[in-house]
C-alpha positions as CSV (number, residue, x, y, z in Angstrom):
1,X,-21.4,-20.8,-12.6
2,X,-21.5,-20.6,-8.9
3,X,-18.1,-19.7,-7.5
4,X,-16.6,-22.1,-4.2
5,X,-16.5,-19.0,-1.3
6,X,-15.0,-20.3,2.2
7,X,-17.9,-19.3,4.6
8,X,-16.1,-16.5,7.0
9,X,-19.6,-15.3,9.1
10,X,-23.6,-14.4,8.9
11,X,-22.2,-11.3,7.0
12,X,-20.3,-12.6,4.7
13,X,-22.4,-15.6,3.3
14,X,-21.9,-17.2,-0.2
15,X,-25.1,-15.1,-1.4
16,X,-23.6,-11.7,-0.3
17,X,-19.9,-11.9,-1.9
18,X,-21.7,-13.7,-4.9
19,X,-23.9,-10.9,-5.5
20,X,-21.0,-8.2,-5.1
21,X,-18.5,-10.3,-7.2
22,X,-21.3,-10.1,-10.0
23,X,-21.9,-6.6,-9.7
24,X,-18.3,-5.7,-9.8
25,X,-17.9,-8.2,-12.9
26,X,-20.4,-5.9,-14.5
27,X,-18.4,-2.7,-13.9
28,X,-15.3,-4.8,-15.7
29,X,-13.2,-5.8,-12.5
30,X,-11.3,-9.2,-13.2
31,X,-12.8,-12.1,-12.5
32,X,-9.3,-13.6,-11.8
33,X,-8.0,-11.1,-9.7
34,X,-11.4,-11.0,-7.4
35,X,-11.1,-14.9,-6.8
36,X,-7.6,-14.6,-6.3
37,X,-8.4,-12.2,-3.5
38,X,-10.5,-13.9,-2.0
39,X,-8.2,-16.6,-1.8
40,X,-5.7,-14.8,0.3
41,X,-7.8,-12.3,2.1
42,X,-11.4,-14.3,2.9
43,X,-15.0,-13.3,2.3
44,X,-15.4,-10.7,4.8
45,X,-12.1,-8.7,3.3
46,X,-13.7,-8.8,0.2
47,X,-16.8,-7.1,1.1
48,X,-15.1,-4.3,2.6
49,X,-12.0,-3.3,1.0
50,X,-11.4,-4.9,-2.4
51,X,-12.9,-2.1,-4.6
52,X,-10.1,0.1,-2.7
53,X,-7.7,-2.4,-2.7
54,X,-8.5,-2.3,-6.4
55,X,-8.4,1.3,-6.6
56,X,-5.0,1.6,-5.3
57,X,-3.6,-1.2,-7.9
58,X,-4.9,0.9,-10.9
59,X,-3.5,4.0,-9.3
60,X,-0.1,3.0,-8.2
61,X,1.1,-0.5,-8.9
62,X,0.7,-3.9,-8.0
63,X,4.5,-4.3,-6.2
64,X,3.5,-0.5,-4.6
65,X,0.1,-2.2,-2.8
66,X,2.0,-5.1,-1.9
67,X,4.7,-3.4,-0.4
68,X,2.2,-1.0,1.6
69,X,0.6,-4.7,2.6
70,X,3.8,-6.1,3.6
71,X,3.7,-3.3,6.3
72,X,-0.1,-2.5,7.0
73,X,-3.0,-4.2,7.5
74,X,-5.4,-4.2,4.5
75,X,-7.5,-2.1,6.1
76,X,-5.6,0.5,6.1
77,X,-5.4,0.4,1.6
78,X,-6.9,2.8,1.7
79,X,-4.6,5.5,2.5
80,X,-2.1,4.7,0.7
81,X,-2.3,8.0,-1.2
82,X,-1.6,9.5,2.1
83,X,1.1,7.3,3.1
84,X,3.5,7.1,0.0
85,X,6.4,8.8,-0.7
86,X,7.9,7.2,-3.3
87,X,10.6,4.6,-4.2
88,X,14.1,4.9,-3.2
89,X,17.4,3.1,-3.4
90,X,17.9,3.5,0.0
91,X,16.8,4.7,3.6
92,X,20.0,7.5,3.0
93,X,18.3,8.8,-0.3
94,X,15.2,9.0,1.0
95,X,16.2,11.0,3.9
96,X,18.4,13.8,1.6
97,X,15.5,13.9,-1.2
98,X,13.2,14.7,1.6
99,X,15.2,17.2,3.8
100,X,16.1,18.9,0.1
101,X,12.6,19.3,-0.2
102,X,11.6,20.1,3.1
103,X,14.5,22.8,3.7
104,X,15.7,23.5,-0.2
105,X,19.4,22.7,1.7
106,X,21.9,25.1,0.0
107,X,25.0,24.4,-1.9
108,X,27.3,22.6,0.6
109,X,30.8,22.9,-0.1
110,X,32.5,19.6,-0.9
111,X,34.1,18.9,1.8
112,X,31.1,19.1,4.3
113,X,29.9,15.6,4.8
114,X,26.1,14.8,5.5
115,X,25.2,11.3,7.2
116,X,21.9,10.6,5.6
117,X,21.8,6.7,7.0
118,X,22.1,8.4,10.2
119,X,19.5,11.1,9.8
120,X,17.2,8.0,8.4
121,X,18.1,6.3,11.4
122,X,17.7,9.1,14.2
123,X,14.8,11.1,12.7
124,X,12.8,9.9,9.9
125,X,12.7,6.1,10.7
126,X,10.4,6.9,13.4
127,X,7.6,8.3,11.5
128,X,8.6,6.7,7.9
129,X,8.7,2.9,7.0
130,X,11.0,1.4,4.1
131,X,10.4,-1.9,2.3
132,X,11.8,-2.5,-0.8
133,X,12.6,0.5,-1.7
134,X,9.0,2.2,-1.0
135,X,8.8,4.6,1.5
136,X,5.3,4.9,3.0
137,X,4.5,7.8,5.8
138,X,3.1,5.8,9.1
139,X,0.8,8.9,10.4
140,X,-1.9,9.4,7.4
């Protein structure tokens, strides 16, 4: 049964993304998940980036690409092994977690007070983005 494909451009014609939907059918992608993608992203997006936008699904999560998407252009899926760092409470744990494991920060005495939110804020926020409790590195 043909599928209804939105013409995008001479590249991505009906034939082409019919042809690739098939053949990814046949290596047990879901057929649900494709159309659905094509949906929100268009023929052309299809062609070139579902398989890693697929990819990084099965490797991380759905909400982990999404939040990476919320951020990035789909383009750029594929580096999200590059870019993520995890998921965080907040902006403030994600900046001790990674000076801890930058610098192994010695035992502080109790009374010494860190400001994380401002560390986030001055030095990491720069080169880091934080949605939803994913961090995601923005040089990969």
């Amino acid at each position: 049964m043909p599928y209804e494909i939105a013409p995008t451009s001479s590249f991505a014609t009906e034939e082409h993304v019919q042809e690739h939907l098939e053949g990814l059918l046949d290596d047990g992608h879901d057929e649900d998940e494709m159309k659905e993608f094509i949906k929100t992203h268009g023929n052309k997006d299809f062609l070139c980036y579902f398989e890693d936008y697929a990819r990084m699904v099965d490797e991380y999560d759905q909400e982990t690409v999404d939040a990476f998407l919320e951020e990035f252009d789909l383009m750029d899926v594929e580096h999200l092994n590059d870019a993520y760092h995890g998921r965080f409470d907040s902006e403030a744990e994600f900046a001790e977690n990674f000076l801890n494991d930058c610098y192994g920060m010695p035992d502080m005495p109790y009374w010494v007070a860190i400001d994380w939110e401002k560390t986030w804020d001055d030095g990491l926020s720069w080169d880091y983005t934080f949605n939803n409790g994913y961090v995601f590195c923005n040089n990969w």
